[in-house]
C-alpha positions in Angstrom: 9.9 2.5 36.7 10.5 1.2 40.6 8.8 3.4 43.1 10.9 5.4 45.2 12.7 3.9 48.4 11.0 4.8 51.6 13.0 7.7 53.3 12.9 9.8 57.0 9.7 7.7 58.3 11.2 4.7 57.2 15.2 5.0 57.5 17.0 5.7 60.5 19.6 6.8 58.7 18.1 9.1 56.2 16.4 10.9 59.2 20.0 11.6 60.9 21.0 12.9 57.1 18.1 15.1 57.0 18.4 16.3 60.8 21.9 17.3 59.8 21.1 19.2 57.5 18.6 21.4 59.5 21.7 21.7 62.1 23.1 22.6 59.2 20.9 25.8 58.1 20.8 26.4 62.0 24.5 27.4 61.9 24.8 29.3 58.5 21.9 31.7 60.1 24.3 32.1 62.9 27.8 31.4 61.9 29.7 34.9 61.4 32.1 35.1 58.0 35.6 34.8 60.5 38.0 32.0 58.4 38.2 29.3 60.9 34.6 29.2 61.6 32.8 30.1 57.8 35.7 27.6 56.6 34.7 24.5 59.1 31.1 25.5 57.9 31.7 25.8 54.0 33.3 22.2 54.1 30.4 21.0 56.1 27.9 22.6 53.6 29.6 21.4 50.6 29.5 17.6 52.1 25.9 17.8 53.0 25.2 18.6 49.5 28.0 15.7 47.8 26.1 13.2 50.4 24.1 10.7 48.2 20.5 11.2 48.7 18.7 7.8 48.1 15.5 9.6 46.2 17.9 11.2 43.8 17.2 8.9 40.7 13.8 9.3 41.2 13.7 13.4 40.2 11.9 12.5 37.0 8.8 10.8 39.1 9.1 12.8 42.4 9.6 16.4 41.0 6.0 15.9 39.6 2.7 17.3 41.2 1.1 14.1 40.4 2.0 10.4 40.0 2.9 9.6 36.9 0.2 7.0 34.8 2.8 4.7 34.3 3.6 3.8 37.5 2.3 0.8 39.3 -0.7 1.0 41.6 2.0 0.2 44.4 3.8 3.3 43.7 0.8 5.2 42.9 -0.2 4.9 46.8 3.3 5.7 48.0 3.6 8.8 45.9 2.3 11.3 48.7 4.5 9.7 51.1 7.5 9.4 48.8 7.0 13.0 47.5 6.7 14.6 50.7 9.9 13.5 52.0 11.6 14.1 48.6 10.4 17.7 49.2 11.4 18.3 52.6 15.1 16.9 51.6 15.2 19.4 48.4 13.9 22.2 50.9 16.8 21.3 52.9 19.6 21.6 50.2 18.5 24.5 49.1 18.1 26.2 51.9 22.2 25.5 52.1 23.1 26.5 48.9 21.2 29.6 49.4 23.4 30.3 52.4 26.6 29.5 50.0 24.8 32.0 47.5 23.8 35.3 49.6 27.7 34.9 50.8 29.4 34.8 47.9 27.5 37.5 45.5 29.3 40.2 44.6 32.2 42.0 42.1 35.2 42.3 41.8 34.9 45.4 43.5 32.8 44.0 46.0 33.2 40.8 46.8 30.8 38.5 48.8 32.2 37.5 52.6 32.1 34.3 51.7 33.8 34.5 47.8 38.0 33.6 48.9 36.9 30.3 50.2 37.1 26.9 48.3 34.4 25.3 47.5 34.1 21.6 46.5 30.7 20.6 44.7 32.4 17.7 42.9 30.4 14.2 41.9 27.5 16.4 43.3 23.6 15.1 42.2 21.4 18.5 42.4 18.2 16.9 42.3 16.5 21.0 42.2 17.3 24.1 40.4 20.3 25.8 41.0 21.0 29.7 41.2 24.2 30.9 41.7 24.0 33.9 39.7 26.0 36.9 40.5 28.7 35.3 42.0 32.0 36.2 42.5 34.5 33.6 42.8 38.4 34.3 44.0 39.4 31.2 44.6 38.8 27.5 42.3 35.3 26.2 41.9 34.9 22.9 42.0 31.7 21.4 40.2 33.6 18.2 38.4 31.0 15.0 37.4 28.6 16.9 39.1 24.9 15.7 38.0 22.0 18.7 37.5 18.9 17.3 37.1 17.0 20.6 36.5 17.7 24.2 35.3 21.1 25.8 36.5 22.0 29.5 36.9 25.5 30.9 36.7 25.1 33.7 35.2 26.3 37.0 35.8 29.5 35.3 37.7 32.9 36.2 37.6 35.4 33.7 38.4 39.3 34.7 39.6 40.0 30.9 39.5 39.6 27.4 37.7 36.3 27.0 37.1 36.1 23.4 36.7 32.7 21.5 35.2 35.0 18.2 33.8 32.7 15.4 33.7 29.6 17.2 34.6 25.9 17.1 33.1 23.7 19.1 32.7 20.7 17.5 31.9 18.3 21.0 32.4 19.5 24.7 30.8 21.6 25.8 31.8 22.7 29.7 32.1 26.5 31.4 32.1 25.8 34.5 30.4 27.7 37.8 30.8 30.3 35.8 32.5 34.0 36.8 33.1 36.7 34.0 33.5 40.0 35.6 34.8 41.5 31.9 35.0 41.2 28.5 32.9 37.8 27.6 32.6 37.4 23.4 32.2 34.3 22.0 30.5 36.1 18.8 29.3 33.2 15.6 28.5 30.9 17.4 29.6 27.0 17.1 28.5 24.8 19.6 27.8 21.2 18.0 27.8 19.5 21.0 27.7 20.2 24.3 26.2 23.2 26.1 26.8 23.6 29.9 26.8 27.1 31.3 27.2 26.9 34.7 25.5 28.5 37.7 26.1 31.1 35.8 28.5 34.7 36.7 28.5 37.5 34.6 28.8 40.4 36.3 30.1 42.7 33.0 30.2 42.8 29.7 29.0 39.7 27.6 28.3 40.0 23.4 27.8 36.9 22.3 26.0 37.3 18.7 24.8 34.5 15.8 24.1 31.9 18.4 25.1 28.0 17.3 24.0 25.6 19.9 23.1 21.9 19.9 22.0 21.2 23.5 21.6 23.8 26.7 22.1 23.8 30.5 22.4 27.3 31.1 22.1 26.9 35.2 20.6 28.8 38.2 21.7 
């Protein structure tokens, strides 16, 4: 497999993507949870995180501690460089979808200051885990031929609106236990490369679950 392509030190561009993104994490830490402003800042955030990161198709290589033996003595030398910068970008993301997360936790009881805004996540590649457990969701989520390239977290949820996966894959576990779905839920084509746990969810509404490929399921109670 080709090495990865040389980001920040290398590419003008990269380095304004990833200086963004630290502006970025500046204002969610100071950004109150008023409409206009948590609005202009969830749309920003949710960009950030569509925005094609060149490094992406290299998670297999990158996400490891050490090169792997196959790679060529080339690549081998450019891993510490490579990796480094893969980090510091997957430091970066998460460190905004962790300001998404804190915000929209909560119940239906309590919801998060951030949980009636809309969120789109779609055609996203999450090259790192995601955990967005606990969340409670009053308007539609948006995660359609998104890519997750490791582990993902949604248990615990509840959603008030579509929760749309269409075209998505999974290619980690992935987690939506002890869910509740007060609206349509939409897995259409999507892949499950991993294992899938969806037990003790409720479905209050409609769910549309066509062309779906799984590997391994806990669909109980």
């Amino acid at each position: 497999q080709g090495g990865a392509q040389a980001g920040p030190a290398g590419d003008p561009g990269q380095r304004r993507r990833t200086t963004g993104g630290l502006a970025l994490i500046h204002a969610g830490a100071t950004t109150g949870d008023e409409d206009a402003e948590a609005t202009a800042l969830i749309d920003s955030l949710c960009a950030y995180i569509r925005s094609p990161y060149p490094m992406a198709p290299e998670y297999e290589i990158l996400s490891r501690d050490e090169p792997d033996p196959a790679l060529s003595e080339e690549d081998k030398r450019n891993f510490p460089h490579d990796k480094a910068e893969f980090d510091a970008e997957v430091t970066v993301r998460l460190t905004l979808l962790l300001a998404v997360h804190t915000r929209v936790i909560g119940t239906r009881e309590s919801p998060g200051p951030w949980s009636g805004f809309a969120y789109d996540f779609s055609g996203s590649v999450f090259f790192y885990p995601v955990n967005l457990s606990g969340s409670y969701w009053s308007v539609p989520l948006n995660m359609a031929e998104a890519t997750f390239c490791a582990d993902a977290d949604f248990s615990s949820s509840t959603y008030l609106a579509d929760a749309i996966f269409n075209d998505t894959v999974f290619n980690g576990d992935v987690d939506f236990s002890h869910s509740i779905y007060g609206a349509d839920v939409h897995f259409n084509k999507v892949h499950f490369n991993g294992v899938l746990n969806a037990s003790s969810t409720i479905y209050e509404q409609g769910v549309s679950i066509q062309g779906v490929c799984l590997q391994e399921a806990d669909l109980s109670g």
